[in-house]
C-alpha positions in Angstrom: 33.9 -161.8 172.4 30.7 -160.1 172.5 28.2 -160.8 169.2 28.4 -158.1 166.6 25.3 -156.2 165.7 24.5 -152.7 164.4 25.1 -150.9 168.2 29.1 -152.6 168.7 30.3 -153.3 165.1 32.7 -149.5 165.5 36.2 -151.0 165.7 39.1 -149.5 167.8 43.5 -149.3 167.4 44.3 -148.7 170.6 48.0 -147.7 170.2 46.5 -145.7 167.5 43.0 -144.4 169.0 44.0 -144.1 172.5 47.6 -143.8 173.1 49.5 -142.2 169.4 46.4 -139.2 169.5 45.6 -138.6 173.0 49.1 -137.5 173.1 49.5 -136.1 169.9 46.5 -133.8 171.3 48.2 -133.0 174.7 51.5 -132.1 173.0 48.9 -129.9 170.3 47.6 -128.4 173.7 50.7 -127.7 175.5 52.4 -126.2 172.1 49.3 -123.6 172.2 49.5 -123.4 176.0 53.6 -122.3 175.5 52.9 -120.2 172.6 50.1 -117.6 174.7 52.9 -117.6 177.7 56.2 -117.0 175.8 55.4 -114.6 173.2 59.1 -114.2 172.5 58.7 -117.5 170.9 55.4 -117.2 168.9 57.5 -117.9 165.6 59.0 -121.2 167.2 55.6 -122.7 169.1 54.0 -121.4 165.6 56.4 -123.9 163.8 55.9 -126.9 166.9 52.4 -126.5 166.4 52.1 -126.6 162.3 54.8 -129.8 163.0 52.3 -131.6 165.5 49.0 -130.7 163.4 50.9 -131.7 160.2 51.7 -135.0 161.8 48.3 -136.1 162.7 46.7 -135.4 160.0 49.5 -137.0 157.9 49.6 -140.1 160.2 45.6 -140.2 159.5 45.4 -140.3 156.3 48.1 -142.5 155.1 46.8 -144.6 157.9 43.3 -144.6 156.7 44.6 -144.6 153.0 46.7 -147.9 152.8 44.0 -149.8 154.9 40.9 -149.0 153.5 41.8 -149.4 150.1 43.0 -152.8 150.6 39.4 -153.0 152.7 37.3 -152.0 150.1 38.8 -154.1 147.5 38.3 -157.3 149.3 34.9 -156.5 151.0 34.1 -156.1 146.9 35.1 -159.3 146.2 34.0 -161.1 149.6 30.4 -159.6 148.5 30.9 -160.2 145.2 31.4 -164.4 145.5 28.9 -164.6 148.5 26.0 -163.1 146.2 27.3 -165.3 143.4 27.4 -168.8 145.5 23.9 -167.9 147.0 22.2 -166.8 144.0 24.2 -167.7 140.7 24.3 -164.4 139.8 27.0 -161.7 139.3 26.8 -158.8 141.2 29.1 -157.1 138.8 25.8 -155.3 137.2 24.3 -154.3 140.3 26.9 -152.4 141.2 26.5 -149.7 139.1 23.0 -148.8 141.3 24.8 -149.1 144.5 27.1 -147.0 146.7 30.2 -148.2 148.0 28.7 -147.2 151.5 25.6 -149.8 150.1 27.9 -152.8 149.6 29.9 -152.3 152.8 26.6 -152.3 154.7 25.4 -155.8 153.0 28.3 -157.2 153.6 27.1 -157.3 157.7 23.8 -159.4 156.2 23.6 -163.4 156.3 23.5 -165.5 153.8 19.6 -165.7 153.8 18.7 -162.1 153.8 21.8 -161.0 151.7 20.0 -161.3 148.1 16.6 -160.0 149.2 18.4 -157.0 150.6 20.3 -156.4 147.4 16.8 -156.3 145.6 15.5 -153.9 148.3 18.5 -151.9 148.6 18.4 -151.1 144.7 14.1 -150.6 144.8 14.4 -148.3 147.6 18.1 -146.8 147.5 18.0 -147.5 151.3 21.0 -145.8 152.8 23.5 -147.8 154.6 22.0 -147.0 157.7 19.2 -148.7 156.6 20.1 -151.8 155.5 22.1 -152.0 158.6 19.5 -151.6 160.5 17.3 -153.9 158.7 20.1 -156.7 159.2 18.0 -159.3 161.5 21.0 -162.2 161.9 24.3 -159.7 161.6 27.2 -161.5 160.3 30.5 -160.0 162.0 33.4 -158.5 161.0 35.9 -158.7 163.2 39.1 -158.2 160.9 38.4 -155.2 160.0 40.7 -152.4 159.7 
């Protein structure tokens, strides 16, 4: 497995990415593609096409939903014990000054840079971009969701 860094830590689904939509988009296609040819039918492709659009977006979200919020919750609490065993400290009060989007960026940091980025996220509200990109040894994710 390749080593993660900034440019290849996106992760994929397959079924989900590249099988379950490409043909949930080709059956969206086709629906508007029948629809313009049998305008007898406009009600029925109408109705297939609400059914297809309702169906990915439905299938994305409680996809996204159930996952992430399990995610976010233990990313939390991953960053949480790491910043206590390296510095003692809670993080508990620093949270307050940092986004979500903040924390989920640190948690790519090793153990050496992790606290020092903390302090410079909250001086100079970097974005998660920018701690991300200011990661120098990325420590991977590979579980996640």
């Amino acid at each position: 497995m390749a080593r993660q860094n900034f440019q290849n830590h996106t992760r994929y689904y397959t079924p989900h990415h590249f099988i379950f939509y490409p043909l949930l988009l080709i059956a969206l296609f086709t629906s508007v593609v029948a629809y313009s040819h049998h305008p007898e039918q406009r009600e029925l492709w109408i109705a297939i096409i609400v059914i297809f659009i309702f169906v990915g977006w439905s299938s994305f979200m409680m996809r996204q939903h159930y996952a992430l919020g399990n995610q976010d919750r233990i990313v939390r609490l991953e960053l949480r014990f790491r910043y206590y065993v390296i510095t003692g400290k809670r993080l508990e009060p620093l949270e307050s000054n940092l986004s979500f989007k903040q924390l989920t960026a640190l948690r790519f940091a090793s153990d050496e840079e992790l606290a020092a980025l903390v302090e410079r996220a909250l001086k100079e509200n970097l974005s998660a971009r920018q701690i991300k990109n200011l990661i120098v040894h990325w420590l991977p994710d590979h579980m996640r969701v």
